[in-house]
N, C-alpha and C positions, 0 to 999 in steps of 0.2 A: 504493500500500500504506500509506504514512503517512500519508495523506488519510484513510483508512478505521479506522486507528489514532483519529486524533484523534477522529473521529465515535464512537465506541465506548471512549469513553475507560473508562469502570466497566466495560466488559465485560472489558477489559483488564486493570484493576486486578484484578478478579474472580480471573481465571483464574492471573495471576502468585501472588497470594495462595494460593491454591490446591497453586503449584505448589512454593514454597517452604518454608511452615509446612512439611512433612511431614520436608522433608530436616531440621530443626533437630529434628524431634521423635526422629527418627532418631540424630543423630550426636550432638547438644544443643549447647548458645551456650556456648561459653569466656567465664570474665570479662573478657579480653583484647578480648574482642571488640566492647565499647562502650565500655571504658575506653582499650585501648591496650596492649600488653606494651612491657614494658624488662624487658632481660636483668638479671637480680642479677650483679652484681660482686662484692658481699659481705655476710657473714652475719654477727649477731653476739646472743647468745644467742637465735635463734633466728627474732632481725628480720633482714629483707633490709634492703640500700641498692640499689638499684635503677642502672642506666645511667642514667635520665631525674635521682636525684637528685643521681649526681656530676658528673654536668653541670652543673648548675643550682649547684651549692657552688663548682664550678670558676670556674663564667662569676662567681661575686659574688668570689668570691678574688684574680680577675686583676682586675675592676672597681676592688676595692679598693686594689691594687697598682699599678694605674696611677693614680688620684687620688693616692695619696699618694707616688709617685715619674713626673710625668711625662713623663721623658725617658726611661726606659724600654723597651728594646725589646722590644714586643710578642709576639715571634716566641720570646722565654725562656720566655712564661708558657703557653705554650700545647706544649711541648716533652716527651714522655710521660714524664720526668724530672716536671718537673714536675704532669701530670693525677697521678701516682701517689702524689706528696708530699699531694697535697690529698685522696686516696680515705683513706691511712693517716691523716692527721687528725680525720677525717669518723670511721673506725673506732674512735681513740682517743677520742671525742666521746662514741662510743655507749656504748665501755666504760665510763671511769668515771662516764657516767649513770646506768645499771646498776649498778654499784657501791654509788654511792651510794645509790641507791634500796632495794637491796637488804640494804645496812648500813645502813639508818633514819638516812641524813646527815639531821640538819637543821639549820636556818639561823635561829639564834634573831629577835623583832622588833629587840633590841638591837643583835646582828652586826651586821644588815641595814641599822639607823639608822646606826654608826659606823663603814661602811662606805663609805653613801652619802656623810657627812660626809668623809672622807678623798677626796674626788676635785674637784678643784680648784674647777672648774666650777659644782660644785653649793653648795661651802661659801662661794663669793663670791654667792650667792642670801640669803646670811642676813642679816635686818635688824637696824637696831641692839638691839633688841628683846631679839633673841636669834632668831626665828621665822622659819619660811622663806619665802620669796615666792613662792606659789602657784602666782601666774600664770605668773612667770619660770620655776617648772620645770616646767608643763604643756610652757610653748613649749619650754624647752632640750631634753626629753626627745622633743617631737613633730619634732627636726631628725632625730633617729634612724628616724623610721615609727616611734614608738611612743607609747602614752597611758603614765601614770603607773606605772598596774597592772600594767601589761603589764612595763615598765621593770623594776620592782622585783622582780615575778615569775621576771626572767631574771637578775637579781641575786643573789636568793635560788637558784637552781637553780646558776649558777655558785658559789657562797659551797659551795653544797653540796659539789660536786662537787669543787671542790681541798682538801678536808680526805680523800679518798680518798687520796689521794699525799701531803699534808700531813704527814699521822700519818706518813709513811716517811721524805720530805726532812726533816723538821724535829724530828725523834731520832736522826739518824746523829750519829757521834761516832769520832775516836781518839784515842789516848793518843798523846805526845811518842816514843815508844820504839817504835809502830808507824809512827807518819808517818815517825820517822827511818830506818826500816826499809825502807823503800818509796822515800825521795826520797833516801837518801845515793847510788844507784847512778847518779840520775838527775845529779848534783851533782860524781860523781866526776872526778879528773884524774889525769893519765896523762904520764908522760914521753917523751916520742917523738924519734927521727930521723924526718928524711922524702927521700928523693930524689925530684927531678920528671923526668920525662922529657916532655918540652914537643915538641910538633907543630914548630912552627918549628925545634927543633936537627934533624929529618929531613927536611926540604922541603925538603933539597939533594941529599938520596940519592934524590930520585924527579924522573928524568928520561920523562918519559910521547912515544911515539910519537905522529905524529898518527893513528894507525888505532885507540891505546888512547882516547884522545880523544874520536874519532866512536864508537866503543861503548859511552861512559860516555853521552855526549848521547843516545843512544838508545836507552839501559836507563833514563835518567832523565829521562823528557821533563815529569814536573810538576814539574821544578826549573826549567823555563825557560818557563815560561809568561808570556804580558802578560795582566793580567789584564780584561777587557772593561771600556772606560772611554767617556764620550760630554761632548760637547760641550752644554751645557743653558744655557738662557734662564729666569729666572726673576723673578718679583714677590713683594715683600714689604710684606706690608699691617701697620704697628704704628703706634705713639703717634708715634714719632719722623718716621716720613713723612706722618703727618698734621698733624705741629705745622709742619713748614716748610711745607705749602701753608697756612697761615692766613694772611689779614691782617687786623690788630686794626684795630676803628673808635676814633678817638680819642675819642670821647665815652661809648665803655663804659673805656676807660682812665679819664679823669677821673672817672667814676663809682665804679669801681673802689679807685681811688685814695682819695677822700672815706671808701669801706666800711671799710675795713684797715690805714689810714694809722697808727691809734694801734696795730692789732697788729705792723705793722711796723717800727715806729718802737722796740721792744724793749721790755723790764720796768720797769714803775714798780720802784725801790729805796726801802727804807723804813732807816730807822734806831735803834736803838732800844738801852735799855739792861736792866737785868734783875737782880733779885736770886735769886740759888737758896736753897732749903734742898734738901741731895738726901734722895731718897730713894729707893732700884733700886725696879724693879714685883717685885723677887722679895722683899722686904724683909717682917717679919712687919707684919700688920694697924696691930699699937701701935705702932711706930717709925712709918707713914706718917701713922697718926692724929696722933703728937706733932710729925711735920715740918707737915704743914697748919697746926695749932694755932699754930705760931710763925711761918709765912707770912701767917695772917691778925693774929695780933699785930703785924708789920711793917706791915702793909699799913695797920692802924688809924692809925698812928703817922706814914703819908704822908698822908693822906685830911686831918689835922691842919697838917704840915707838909711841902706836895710838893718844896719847893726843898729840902729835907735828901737829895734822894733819891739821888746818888754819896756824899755820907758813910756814906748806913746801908747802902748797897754796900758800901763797900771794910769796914765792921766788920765785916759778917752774912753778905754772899753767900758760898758757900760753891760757888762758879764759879774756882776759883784764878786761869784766862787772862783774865777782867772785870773781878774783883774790885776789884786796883788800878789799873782803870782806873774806879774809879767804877761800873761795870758796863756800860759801855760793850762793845757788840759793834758794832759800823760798822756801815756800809750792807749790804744781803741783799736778793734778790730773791725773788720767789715760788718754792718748790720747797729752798731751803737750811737750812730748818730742820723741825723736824718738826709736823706739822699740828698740832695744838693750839696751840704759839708761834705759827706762821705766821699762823692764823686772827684769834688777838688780835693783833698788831701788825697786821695791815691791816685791823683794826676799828675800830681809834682813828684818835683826831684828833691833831695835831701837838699836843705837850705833856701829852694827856691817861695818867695810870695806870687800868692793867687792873685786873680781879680775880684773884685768886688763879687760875693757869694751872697743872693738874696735865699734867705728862709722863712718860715711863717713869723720866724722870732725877729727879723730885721735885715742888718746888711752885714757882711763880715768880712775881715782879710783874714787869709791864713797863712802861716808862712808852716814848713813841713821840717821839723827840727830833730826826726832821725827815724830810722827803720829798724823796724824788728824781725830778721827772716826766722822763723822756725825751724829748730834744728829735726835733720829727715833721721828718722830714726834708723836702724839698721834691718835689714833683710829678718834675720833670727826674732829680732824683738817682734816684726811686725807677720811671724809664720802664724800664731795662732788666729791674730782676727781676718787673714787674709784668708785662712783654708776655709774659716766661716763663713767669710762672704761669698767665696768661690761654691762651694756647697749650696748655700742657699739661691744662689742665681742659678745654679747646672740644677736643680731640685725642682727650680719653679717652671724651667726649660723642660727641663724632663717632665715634668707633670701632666702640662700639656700635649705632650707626644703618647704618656703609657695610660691617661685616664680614658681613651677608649677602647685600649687593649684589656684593662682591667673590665672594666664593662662587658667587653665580647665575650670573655675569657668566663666570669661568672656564669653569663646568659647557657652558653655554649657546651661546656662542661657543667653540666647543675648540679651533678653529682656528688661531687667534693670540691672543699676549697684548695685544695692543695696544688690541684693546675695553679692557680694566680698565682700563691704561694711561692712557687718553683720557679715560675714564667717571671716576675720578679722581684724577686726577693726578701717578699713579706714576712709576716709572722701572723700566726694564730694566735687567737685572744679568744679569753674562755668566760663567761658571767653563767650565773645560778642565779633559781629565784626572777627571772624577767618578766612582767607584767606588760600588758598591752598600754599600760599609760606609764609615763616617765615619775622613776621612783623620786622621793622627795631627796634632793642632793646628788642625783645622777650629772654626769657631765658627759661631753664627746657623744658621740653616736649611738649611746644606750639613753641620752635624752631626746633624741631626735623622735617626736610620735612619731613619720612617715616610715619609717626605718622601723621601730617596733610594730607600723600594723602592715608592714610588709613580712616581716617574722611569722605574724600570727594570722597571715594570710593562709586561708586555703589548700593552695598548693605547696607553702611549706609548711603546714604541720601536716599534711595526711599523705604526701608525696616523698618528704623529707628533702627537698630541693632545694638550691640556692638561691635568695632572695635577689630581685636587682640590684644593678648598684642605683646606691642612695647617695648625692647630694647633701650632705648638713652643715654645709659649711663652706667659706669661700676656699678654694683649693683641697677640698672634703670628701672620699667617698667612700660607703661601706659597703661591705655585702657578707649574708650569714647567711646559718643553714641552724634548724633547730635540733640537738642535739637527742635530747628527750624532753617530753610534754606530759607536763600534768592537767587535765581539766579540771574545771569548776567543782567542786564538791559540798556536802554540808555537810561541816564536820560529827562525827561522832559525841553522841552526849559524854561520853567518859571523856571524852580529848579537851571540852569544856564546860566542865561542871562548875570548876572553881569561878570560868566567866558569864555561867548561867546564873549562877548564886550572883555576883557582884551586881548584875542587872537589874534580878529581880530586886534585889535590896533597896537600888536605888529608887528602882519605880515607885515600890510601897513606899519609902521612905519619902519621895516627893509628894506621895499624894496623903500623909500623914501630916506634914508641915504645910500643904494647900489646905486641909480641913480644920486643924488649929488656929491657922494664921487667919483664914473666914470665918473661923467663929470669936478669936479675940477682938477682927477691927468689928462687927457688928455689937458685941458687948459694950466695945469703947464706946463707938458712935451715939449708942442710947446712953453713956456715962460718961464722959469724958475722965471723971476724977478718980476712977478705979482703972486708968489704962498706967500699968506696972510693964517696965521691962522697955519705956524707951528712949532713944538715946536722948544724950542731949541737943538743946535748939543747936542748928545749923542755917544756913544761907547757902542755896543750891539756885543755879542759872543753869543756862545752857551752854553757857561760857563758863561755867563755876560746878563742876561735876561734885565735887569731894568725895572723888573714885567712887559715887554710886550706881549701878548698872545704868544704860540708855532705855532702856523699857520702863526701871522705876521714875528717875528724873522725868520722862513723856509722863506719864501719868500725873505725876504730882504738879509738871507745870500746865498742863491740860484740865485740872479739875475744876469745878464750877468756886469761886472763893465769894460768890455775894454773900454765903453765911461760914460764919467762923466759929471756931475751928473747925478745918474739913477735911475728909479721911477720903486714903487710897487705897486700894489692895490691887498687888502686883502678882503676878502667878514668874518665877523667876525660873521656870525650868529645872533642871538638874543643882541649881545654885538655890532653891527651894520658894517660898513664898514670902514677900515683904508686903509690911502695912505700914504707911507715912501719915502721919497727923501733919499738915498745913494749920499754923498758927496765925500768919499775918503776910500781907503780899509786903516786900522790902520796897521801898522809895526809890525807883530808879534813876542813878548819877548822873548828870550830862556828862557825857564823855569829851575829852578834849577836842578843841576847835577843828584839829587835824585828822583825827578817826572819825569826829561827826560828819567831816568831808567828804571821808574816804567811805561811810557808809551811805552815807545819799547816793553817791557815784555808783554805788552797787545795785541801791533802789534802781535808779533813774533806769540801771542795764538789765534788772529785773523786767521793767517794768514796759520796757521799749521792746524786751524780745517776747512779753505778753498780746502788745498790740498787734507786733510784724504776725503772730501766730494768727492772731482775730483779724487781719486784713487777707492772708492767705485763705484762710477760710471763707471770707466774703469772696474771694475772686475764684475760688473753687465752685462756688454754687454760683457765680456771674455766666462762669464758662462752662458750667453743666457738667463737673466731673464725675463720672461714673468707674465704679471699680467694680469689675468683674469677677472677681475672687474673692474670697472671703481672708479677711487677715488669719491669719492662723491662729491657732489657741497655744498655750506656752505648755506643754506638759509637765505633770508635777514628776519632778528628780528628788 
């Protein structure tokens, strides 16, 4: 039948053609249907975002987040906590584009110039000129995927678009009498007793059966779990195991040595003296014109007579720590003075004076009054740091040549690490006890998660195979094989009875010191003059702890005080049950002129990113935002 298929191939095409046109003419071609559908997730005046584009925002978002934090666990960013933070970005994107667009935002050429000019990068582009270097910002702007145009076009569209919120955050405002109105409650103190009823004063009143015992361990069997741990063999491929297999040839050493011997050997020192007249760079035009004016009348006056040149220091300079010294500043190396001095003093010749040298500080002559060459040390002295830097530069060379050999090499051989091992020159390294999350104080490659859930990957515990190589690190990579595996288990009641007892004790004992401490504040509350057993008055803020827990403090600064004295009961956890008696609310201090400042400033930032919040949501419901998925629910851990 397929034989005669093939023979009749057009007659074939013929008739399929035939058979299918009609159905499309019938039912008709969806756009979907050579494009592709993705569901919308959401709308926004009236564009869709598509599934296919929060994908695509998603995957550049976590790209992004892991280049610039790469230890990272991977498994955060991908978490629908997180796809849903990136869809609401994406929306907030659209909005105030819209906005903007909509409010005729634009983005003058000026903005745009002294914009560009404000980002670090770009304004170390500028020649002395004043002009920009062209070529330097083709290339800086093309490390982004972008040309110029494009650059600046998304400049400008940004520039635009934060003046939509702009105009909101950057007009809020309050007055002294409402911030104080707002933050004295936050500020307030409060007079308090406290009684503790502490877990330990009951851990003697609970004597537990063993049958109460065996019922707690078996109401609560994920408190005794071990948690699945293995035994792993691993390699690590860095700088540092590649520098100890090297051995230097001693004739690249001596070569070596001849290259860098003078950079080694430390900083020429130069010596030099100097007359100032100051003058600041903020100084008006005509005070720096009349300081030069009298720098070059000095300067005539050595060019005549150069041996005068510590007298007309100690009359004229205007340096007070030189001055009597002649103008004497000692020896200096490259880097301690500021580049224009620096430049002329290792311009000259031993004895020769400069020309009039302008700095931020004023005008200066320098005359250069001796050299210090550094003595080059010898061959032998300088073997040991020399084989180190030799090592580490053939290490970092090597790295890049064997890190995809170590990679293949793992992939390829899965079966043992000993190929890499042998191939070159590693060592085995052995850990117990590995858990699929990084133990507390783990370092190197046993803290790497990626690296632990490629361990406890599939294929290497039921395979027993070599993991990829891993990445943890810049010039970093591992790869193991898991040796033996323990799984998850629950341990045996004999293996923790002593830690079934501890628990149980605690529980009862929590909920003995909960039902005492409820029933003394209620006794007080009806009496106050029979409340025994508390402490003395204190003064508690929320600036003013006096180390008592954050749950009690919330409480006691949260309770209704129109009637006094007023009682708290705190439920403290494992730390057991506290009840505070509130005496009197304390007289809140004005605080100094300059914290009163500094907390308005905070209101006012409070209060501006409250509004920005409430004008986003007025332009959400302007523009019809629809969200097509439901936010996710946070599951309880």
């Amino acid at each position: 039948m397929f034989e005669s298929i093939r023979k009749h191939t057009k007659i074939a095409m013929f008739l399929l053609f035939l058979l299918i046109i009609p159905s499309f003419v019938l039912v008709g071609i969806d756009a979907s249907y050579f494009s592709g559908s993705s569901p919308v997730v959401a709308r926004v005046d009236g564009a869709d975002i598509t599934q296919a584009d929060w994908d695509n925002a998603h995957r550049m978002e976590s790209d992004r987040r892991r280049a610039e934090q790469p230890q990272l666990d991977a498994k955060l960013l991908d978490t629908p906590e997180a796809r849903y933070a990136t869809l609401e970005r994406m929306v907030r994107d659209r909005v105030l584009q819209v906005a903007s667009k909509k409010m005729n935002m634009l983005t003058s050429d000026a903005k745009l110039a002294r914009s560009l000019q404000e980002i670090p990068q770009i304004a170390a582009l500028r020649k002395p000129d004043g002009t920009l270097d062209g070529e330097g910002y083709r290339a800086l702007v093309a490390t982004q995927g972008m040309t110029p145009e494009g650059f600046e076009a998304t400049m400008r569209r940004d520039l635009a678009v934060s003046q939509v919120l702009g105009g909101v955050l950057g007009t809020s405002f309050a007055t002294p009498a409402l911030a104080n109105a707002a933050l004295d409650p936050l500020f307030q103190r409060r007079e308090v007793q406290i009684a503790m009823f502490k877990v330990a004063d009951f851990a003697g009143k609970v004597q537990p059966a063993d049958e109460d015992l065996q019922a707690y361990y078996k109401a609560h069997p994920e408190q005794f779990q071990q948690a699945e741990q293995a035994t792993v063999e691993y390699v690590v491929l860095d700088i540092a195991s590649l520098r100890d297999s090297i051995v230097l040839n001693e004739d690249d050493l001596r070569t070596y040595y001849k290259e860098n011997v003078d950079r080694m050997a430390g900083k020429e020192e130069r010596r030099a003296s100097h007359i100032l007249i100051t003058a600041s760079k903020d100084a008006p035009a005509s005070d720096r014109e009349k300081a030069q004016a009298r720098a070059a009348e000095l300067l005539a006056q050595l060019r005549k007579t150069p041996g005068n040149f510590a007298e007309l220091a100690k009359k004229n300079s205007q340096d007070p720590g030189s001055a009597v010294q002649g103008g004497d500043l000692g020896f200096f190396a490259r880097g301690a003075m500021v580049k224009p001095f620096e430049d002329a003093a290792f311009a000259l010749n031993k004895g020769e004076i400069s020309e009039v040298v302008e700095t931020d500080f004023g005008y200066h002559i320098l005359q250069l009054t001796d050299i210090k060459a550094p003595r080059k040390p010898s061959f032998e002295e300088l073997r040991a740091s020399m084989e180190a830097d030799l090592k580490q530069q053939q290490a970092q060379r090597k790295f890049a040549e064997v890190a995809e050999t170590f990679a293949n090499t793992v992939y390829e051989q899965a079966d043992s690490l000993q190929p890499v091992v042998d191939k070159l020159k590693l060592k085995i390294q052995t850990a117990k006890g590995v858990v699929r999350t990084p133990a507390p104080g783990a370092t190197g490659a046993l803290a790497n998660p990626k690296f632990l859930e490629a361990l406890f990957s599939s294929d290497a515990l039921e395979n027993k195979r070599n993991t990829e190589a891993v990445e943890f690190g810049t010039s970093q990579m591992v790869a193991g094989r898991v040796a033996e595996y323990t799984p998850a288990r629950t341990l045996a009641y004999e293996e923790v009875q002593a830690k079934v007892r501890q628990r149980y004790v605690a529980e009862k004992a929590a909920e003995l010191a909960r039902k005492e401490g409820e029933a003394k504040r209620a006794a007080w509350a009806e009496n106050a003059a029979n409340a025994a057993g508390l402490s003395a008055p204190m003064v508690v803020a929320r600036d003013l702890s006096q180390n008592q827990p954050r749950a009690l403090l919330d409480a006691v600064l949260s309770v209704n005080t129109d009637v006094l004295p007023a009682w708290a009961g705190v439920d403290l956890g494992d730390q057991g049950y506290a009840v505070a008696k509130v005496n009197r609310v304390v007289p809140h201090e004005a605080p100094e002129p300059l914290l009163a400042q500094q907390r308005q400033q905070q209101y006012v930032q409070w209060w501006s990113t409250a509004e920005g919040l409430a004008y986003y949501e007025t332009l959400k419901q302007r523009f019809k935002v629809q969200m097509k998925v439901p936010r996710p629910v946070p599951t309880a851990k």
